[in-house]
MOPAC internal coordinates of N, CA, C and O (Angstrom, degrees):
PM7 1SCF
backbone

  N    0.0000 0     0.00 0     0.00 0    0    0    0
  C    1.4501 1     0.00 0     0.00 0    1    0    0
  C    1.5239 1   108.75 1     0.00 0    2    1    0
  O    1.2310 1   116.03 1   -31.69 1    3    2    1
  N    1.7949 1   125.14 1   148.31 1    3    2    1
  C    1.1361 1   113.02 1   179.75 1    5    3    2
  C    1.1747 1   131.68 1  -107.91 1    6    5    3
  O    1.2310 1   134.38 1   178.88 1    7    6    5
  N    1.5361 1    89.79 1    -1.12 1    7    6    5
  C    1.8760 1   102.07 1   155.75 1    9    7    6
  C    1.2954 1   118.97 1  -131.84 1   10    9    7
  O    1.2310 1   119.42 1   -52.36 1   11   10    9
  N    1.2725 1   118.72 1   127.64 1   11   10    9
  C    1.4779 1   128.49 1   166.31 1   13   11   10
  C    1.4236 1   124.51 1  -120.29 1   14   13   11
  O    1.2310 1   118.27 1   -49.41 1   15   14   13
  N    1.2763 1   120.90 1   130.59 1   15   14   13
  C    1.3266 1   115.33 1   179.59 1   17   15   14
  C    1.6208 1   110.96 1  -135.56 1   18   17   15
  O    1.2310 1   138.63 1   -10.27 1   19   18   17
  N    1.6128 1    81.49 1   169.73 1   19   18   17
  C    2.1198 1    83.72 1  -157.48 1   21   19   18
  C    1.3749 1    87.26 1  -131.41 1   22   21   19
  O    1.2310 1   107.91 1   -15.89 1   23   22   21
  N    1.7077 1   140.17 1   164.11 1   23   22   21
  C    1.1749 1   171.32 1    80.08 1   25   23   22
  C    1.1355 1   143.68 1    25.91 1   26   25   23
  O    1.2310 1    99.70 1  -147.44 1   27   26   25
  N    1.2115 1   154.25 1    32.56 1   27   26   25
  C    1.5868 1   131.76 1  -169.56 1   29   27   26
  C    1.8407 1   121.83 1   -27.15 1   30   29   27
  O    1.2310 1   123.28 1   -56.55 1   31   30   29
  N    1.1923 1   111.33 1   123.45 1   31   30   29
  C    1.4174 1    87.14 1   178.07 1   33   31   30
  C    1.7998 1   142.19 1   -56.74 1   34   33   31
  O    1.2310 1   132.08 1   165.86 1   35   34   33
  N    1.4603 1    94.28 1   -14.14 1   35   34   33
  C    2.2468 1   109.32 1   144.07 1   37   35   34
  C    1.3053 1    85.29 1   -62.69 1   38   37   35
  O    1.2310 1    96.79 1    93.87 1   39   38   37
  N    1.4493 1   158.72 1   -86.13 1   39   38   37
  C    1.0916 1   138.07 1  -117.84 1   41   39   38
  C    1.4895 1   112.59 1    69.13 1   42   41   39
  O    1.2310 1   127.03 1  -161.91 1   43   42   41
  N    1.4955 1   104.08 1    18.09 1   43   42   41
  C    1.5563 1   103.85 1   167.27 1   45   43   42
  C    1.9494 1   126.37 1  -100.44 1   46   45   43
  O    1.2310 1   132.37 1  -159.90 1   47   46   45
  N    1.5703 1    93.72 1    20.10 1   47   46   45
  C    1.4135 1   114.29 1  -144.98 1   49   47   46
  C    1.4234 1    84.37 1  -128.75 1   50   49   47
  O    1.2310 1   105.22 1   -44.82 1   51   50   49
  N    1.6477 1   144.96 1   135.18 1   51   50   49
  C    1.2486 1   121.97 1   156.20 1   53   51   50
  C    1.4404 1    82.19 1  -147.15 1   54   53   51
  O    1.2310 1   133.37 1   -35.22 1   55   54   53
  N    1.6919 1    91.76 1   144.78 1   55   54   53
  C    1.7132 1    98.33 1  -175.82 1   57   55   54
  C    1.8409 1    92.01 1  -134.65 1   58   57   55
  O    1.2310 1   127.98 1   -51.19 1   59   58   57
  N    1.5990 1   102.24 1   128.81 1   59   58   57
  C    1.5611 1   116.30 1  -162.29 1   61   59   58
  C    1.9388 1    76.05 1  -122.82 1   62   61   59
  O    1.2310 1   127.89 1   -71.75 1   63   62   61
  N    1.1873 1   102.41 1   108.25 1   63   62   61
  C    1.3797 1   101.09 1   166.21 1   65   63   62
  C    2.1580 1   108.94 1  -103.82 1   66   65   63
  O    1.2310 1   115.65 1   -33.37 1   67   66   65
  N    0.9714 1   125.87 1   146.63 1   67   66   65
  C    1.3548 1   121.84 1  -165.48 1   69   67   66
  C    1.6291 1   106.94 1  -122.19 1   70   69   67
  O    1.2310 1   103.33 1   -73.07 1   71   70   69
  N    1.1087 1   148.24 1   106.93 1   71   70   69
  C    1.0145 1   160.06 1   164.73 1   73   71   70
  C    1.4169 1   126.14 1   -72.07 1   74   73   71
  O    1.2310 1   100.58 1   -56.57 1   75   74   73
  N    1.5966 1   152.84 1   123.43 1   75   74   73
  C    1.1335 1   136.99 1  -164.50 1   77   75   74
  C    1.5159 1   130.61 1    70.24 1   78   77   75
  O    1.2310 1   127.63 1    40.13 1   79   78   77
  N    1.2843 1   102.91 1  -139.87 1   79   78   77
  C    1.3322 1   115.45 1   165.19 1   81   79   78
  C    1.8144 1   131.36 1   -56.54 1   82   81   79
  O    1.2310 1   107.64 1   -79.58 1   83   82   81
  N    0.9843 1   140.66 1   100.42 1   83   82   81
  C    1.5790 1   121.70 1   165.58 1   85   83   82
  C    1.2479 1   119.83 1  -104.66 1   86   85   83
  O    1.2310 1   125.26 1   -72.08 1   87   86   85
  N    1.0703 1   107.51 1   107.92 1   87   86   85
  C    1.7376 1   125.99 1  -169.76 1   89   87   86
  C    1.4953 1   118.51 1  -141.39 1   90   89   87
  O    1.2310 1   123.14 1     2.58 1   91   90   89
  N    1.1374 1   111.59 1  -177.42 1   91   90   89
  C    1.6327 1    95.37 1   176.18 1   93   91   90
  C    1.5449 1   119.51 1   -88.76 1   94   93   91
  O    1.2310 1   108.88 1  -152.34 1   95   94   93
  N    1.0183 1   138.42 1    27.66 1   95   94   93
  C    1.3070 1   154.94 1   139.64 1   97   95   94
  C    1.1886 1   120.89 1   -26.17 1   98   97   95
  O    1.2310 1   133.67 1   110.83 1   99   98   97
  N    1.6110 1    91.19 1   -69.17 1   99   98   97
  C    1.7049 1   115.51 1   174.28 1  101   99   98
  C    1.3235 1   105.80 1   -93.20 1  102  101   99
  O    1.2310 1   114.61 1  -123.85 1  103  102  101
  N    1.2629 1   127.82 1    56.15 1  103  102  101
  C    1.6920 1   132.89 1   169.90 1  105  103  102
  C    1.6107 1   101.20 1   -88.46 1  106  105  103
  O    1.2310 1   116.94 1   102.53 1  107  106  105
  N    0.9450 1   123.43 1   -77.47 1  107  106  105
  C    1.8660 1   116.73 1   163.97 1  109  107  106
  C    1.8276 1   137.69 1    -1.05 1  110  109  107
  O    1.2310 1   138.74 1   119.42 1  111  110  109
  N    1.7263 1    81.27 1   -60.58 1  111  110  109
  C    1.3718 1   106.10 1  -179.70 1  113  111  110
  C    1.4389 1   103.37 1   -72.79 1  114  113  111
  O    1.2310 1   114.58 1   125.10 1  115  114  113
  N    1.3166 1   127.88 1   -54.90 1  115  114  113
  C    1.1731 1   127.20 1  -160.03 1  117  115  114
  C    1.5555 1    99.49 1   -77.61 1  118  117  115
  O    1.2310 1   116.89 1   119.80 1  119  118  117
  N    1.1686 1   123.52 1   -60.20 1  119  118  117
  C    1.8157 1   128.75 1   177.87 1  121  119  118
  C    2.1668 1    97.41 1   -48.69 1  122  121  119
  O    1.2310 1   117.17 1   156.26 1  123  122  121
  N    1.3273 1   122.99 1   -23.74 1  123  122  121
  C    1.3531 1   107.03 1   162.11 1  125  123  122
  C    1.6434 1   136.54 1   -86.90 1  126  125  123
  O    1.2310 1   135.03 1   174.37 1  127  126  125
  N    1.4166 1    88.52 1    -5.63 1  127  126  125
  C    1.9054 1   115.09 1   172.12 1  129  127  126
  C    1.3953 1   102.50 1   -62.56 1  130  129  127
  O    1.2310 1   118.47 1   146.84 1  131  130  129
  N    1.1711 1   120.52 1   -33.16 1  131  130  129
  C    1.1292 1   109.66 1  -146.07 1  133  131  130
  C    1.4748 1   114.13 1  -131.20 1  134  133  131
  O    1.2310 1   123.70 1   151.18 1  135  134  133
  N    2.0491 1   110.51 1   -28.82 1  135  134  133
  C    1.8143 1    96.01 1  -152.73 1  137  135  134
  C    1.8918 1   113.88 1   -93.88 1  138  137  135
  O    1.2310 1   131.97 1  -161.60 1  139  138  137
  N    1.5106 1    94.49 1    18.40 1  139  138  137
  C    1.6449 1   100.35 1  -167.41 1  141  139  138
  C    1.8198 1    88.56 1   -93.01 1  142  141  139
  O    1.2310 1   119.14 1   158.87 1  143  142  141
  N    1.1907 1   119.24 1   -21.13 1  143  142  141
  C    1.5669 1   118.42 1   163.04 1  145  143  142
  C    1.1974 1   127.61 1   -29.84 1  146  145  143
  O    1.2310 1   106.15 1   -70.81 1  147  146  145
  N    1.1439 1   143.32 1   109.19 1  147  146  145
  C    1.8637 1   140.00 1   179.42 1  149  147  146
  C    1.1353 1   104.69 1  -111.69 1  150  149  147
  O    1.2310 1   120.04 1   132.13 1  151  150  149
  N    1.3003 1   117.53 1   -47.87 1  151  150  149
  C    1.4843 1   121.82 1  -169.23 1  153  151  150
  C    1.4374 1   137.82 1   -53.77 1  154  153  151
  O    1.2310 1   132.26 1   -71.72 1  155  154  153
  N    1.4613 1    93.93 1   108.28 1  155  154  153
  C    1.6786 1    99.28 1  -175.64 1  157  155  154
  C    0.9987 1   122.97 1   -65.17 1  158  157  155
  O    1.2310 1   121.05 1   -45.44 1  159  158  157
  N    1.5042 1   115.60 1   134.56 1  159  158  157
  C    0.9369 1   156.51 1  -154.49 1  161  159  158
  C    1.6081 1   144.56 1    40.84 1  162  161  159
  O    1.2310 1   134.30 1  -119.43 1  163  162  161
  N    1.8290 1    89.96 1    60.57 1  163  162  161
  C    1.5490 1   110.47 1  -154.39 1  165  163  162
  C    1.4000 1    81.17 1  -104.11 1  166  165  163
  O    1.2310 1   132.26 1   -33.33 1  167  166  165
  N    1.6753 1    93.93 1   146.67 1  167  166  165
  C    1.3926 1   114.75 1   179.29 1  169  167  166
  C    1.9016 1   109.78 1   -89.67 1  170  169  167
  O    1.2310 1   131.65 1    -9.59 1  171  170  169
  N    1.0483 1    95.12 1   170.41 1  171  170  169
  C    1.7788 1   108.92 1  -175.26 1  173  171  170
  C    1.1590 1   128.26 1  -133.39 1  174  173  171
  O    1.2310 1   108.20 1   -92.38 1  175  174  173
  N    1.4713 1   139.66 1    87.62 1  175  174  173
  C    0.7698 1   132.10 1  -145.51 1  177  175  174
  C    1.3927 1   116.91 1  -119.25 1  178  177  175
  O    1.2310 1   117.81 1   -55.96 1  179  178  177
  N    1.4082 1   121.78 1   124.04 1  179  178  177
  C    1.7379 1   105.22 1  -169.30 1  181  179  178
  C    1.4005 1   120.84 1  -125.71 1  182  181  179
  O    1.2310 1   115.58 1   -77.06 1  183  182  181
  N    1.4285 1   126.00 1   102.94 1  183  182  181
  C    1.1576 1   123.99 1  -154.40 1  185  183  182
  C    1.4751 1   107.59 1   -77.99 1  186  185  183
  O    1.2310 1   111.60 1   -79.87 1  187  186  185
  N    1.0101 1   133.42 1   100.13 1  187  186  185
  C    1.8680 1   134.87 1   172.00 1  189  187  186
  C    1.6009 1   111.44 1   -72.29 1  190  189  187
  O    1.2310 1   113.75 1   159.90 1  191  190  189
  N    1.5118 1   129.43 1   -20.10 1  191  190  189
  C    1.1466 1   115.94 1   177.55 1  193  191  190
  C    1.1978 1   119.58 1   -38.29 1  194  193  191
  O    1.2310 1   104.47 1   127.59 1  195  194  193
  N    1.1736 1   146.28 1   -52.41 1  195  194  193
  C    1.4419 1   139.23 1   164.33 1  197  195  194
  C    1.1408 1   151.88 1   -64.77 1  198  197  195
  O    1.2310 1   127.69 1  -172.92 1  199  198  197
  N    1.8877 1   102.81 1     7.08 1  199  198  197
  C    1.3573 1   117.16 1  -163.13 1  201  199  198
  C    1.8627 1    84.67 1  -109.86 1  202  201  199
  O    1.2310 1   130.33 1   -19.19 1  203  202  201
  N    1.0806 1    97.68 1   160.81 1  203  202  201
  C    1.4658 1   125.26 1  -165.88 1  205  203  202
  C    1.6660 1   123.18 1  -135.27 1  206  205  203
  O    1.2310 1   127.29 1   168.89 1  207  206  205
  N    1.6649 1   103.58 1   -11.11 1  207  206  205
  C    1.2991 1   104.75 1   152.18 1  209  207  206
  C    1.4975 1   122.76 1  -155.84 1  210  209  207
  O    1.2310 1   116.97 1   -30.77 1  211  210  209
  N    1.0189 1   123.37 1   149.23 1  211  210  209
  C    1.6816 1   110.67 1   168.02 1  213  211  210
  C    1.6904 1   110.56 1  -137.65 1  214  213  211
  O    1.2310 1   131.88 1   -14.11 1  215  214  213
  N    1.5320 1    94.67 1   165.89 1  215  214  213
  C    2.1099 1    95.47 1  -163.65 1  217  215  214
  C    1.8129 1    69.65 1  -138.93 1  218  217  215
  O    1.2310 1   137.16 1    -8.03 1  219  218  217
  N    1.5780 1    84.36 1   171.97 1  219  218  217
  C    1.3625 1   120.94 1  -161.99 1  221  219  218
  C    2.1245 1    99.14 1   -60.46 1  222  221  219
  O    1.2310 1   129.53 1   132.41 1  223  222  221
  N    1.7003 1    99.24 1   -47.59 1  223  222  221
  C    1.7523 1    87.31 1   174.91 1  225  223  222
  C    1.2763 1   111.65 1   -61.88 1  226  225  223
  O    1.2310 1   109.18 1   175.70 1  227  226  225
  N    1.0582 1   137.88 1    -4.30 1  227  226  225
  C    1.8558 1   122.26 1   174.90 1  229  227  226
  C    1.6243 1    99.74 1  -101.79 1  230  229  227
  O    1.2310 1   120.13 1   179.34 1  231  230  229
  N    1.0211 1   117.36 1    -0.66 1  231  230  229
  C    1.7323 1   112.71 1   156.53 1  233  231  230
  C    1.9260 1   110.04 1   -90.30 1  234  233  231
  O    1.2310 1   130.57 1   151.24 1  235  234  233
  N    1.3202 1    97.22 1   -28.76 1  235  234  233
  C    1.4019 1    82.63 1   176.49 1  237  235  234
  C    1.8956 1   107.86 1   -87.32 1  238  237  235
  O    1.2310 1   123.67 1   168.01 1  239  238  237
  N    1.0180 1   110.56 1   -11.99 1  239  238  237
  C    1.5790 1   115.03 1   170.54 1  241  239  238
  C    1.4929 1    90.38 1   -74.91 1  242  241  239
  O    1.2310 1   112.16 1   116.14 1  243  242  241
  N    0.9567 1   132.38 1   -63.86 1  243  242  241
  C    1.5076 1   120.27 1  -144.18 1  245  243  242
  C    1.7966 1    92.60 1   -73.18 1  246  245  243
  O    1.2310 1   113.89 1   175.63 1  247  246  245
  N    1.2173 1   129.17 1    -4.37 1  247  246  245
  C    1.8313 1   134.29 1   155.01 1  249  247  246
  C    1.3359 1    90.85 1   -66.91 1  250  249  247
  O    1.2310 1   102.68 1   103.38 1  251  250  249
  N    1.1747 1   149.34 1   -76.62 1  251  250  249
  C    1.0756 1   132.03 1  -107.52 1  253  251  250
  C    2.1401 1    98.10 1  -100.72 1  254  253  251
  O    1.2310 1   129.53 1   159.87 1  255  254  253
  N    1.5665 1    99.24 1   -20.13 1  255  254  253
  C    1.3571 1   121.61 1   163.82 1  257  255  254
  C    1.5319 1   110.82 1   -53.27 1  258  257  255
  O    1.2310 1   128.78 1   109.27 1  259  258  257
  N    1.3693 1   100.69 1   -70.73 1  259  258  257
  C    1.7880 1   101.34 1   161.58 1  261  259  258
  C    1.4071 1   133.04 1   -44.53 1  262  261  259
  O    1.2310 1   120.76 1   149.97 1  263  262  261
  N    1.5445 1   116.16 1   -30.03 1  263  262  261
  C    1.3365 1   100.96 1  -158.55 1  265  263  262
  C    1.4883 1    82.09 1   -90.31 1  266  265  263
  O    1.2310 1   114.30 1   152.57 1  267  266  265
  N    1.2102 1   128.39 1   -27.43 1  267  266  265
  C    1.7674 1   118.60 1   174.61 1  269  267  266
  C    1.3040 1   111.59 1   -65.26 1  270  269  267
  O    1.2310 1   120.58 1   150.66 1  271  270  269
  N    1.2714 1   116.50 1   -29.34 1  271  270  269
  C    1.8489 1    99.44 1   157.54 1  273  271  270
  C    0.7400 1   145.59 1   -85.88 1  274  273  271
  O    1.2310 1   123.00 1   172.34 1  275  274  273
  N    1.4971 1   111.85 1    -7.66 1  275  274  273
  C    1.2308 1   132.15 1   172.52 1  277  275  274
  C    2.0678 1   104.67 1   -82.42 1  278  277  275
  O    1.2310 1   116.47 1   146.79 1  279  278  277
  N    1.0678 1   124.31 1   -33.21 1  279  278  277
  C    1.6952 1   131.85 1   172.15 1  281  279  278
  C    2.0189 1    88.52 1   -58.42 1  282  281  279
  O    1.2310 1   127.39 1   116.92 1  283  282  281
  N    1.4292 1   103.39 1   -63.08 1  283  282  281
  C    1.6642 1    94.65 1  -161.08 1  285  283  282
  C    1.8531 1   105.04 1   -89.55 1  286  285  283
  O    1.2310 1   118.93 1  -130.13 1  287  286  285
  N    1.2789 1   119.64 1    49.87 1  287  286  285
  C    1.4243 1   117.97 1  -175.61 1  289  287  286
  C    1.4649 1   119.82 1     8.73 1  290  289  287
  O    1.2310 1   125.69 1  -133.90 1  291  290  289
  N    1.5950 1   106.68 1    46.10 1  291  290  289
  C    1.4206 1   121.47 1   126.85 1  293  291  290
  C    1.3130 1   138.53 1   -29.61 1  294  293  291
  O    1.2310 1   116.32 1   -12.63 1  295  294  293
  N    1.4679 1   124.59 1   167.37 1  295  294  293
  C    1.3354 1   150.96 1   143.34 1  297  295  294
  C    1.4978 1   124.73 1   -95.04 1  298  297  295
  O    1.2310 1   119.26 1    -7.20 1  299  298  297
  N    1.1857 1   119.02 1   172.80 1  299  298  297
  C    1.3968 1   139.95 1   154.69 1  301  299  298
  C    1.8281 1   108.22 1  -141.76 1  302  301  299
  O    1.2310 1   135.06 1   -13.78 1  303  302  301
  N    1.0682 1    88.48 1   166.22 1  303  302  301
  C    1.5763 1   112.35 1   168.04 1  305  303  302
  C    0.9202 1   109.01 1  -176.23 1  306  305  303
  O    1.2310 1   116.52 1   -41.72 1  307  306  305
  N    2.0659 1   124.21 1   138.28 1  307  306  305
  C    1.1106 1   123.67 1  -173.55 1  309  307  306
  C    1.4434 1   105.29 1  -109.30 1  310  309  307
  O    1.2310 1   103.92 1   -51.99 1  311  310  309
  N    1.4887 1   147.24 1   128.01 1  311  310  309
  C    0.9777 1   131.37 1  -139.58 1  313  311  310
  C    2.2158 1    84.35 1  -125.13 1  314  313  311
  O    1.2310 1   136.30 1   -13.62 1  315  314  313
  N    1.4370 1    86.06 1   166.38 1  315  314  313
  C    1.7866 1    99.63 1  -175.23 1  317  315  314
  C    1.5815 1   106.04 1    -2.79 1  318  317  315
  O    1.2310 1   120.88 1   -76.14 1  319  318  317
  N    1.6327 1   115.93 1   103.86 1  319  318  317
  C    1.0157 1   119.19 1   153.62 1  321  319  318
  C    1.5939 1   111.81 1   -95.40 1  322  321  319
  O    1.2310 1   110.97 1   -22.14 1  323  322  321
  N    1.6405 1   134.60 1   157.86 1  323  322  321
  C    0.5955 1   146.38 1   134.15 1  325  323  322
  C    1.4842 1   130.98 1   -24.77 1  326  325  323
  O    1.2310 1   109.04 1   -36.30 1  327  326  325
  N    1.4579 1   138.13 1   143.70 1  327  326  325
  C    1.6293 1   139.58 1  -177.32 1  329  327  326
  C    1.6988 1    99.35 1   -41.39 1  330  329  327
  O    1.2310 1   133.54 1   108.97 1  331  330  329
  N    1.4816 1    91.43 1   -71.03 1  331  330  329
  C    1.7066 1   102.53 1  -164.57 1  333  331  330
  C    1.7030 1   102.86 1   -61.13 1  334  333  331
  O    1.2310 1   109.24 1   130.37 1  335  334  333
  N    1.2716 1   137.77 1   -49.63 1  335  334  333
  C    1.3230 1   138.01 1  -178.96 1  337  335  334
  C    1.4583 1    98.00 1   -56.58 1  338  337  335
  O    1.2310 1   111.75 1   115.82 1  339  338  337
  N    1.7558 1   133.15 1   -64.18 1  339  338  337
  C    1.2533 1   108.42 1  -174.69 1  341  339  338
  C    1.3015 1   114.09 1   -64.44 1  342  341  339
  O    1.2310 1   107.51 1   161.84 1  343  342  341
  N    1.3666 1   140.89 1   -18.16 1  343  342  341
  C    1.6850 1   134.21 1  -167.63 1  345  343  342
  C    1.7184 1    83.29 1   -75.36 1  346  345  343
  O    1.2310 1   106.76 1   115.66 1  347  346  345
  N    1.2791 1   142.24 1   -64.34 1  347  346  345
  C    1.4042 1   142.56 1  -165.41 1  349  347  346
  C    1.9004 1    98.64 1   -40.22 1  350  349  347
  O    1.2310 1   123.86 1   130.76 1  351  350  349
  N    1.0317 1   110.19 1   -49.24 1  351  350  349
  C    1.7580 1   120.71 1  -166.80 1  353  351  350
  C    1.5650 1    87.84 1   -81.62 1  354  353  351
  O    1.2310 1   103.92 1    91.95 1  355  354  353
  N    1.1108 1   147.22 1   -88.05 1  355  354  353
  C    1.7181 1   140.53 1   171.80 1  357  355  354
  C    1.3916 1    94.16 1    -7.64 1  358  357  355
  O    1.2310 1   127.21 1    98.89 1  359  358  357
  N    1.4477 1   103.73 1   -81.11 1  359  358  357
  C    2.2331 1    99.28 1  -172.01 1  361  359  358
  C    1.4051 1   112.10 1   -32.09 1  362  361  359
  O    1.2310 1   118.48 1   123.14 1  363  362  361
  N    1.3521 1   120.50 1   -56.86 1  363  362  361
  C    1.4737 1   129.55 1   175.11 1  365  363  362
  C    1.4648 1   116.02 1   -44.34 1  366  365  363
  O    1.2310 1   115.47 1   146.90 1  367  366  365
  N    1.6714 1   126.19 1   -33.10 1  367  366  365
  C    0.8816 1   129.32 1  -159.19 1  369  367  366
  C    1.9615 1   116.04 1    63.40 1  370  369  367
  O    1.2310 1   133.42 1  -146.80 1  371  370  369
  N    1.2964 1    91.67 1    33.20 1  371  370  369
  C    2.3945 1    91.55 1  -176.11 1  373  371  370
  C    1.8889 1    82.41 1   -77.60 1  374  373  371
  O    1.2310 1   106.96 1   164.17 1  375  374  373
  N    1.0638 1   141.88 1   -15.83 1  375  374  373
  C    1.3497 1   122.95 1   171.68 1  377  375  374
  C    1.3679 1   119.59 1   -36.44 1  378  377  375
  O    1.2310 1   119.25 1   149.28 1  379  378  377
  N    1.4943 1   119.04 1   -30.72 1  379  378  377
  C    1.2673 1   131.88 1  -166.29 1  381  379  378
  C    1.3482 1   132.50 1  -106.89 1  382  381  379
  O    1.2310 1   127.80 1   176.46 1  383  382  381
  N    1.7010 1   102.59 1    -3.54 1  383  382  381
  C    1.7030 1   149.69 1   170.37 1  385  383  382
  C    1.2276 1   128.01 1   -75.67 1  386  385  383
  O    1.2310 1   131.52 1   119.73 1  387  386  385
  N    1.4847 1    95.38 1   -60.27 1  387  386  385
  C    1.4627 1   138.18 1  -142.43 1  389  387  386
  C    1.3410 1   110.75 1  -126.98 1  390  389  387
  O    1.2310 1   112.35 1   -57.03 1  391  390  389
  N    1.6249 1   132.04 1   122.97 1  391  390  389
  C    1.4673 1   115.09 1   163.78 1  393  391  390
  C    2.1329 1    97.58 1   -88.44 1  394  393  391
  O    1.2310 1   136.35 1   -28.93 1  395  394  393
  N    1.3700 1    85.95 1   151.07 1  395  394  393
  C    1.6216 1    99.20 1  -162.02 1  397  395  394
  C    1.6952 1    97.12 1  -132.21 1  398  397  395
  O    1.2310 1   116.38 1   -59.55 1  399  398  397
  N    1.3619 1   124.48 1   120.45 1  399  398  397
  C    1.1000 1   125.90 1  -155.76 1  401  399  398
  C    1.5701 1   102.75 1  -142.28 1  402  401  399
  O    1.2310 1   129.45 1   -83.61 1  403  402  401
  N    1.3141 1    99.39 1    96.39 1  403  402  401
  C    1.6054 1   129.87 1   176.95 1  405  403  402
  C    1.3377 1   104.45 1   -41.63 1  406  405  403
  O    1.2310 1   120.10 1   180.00 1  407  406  405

């Protein structure tokens, strides 16, 4: 599977690690990682080390990730992206979105 995500037992902790491809393929999977979340001020955490590509719909997913943390005064953090995955997020400018953590 190319997304899996895990829990803190607060459930204030969510870790969306991404494997492979991120595209809109995995729009389902990833929008189910995450939107049963209420809890204010739960962090988000998305591990890209393992993903190997991303297209323009997983930038508009990774909006739509925010604007749900942004409703429950959430976080994000995008954790080890790849060269080519972070140059895609730089182009985007999510530096300025997003904390992005090399």
């Amino acid at each position: 599977m190319a997304i899996v995500s895990s829990k803190s037992q607060d459930d204030k902790d969510i870790l969306i690690s991404v494997t492979d491809r991120f595209d809109f393929s995995q729009y389902k999977v990833f929008r189910d990682s995450y939107c049963d979340c209420t809890n204010s001020g739960t962090l988000f955490r998305l591990n890209l080390s393992k993903a190997n590509y991303m297209d323009s719909s997983a930038l508009g997913m990774l909006l739509l990730l925010k604007e749900h943390a942004d409703q429950i005064k959430g976080k994000i953090v995008i954790e080890k992206p790849n060269d080519a995955i972070n140059k895609v997020l730089e182009i985007a400018q999510f530096q300025h979105l997003i904390d992005i953590v090399r």
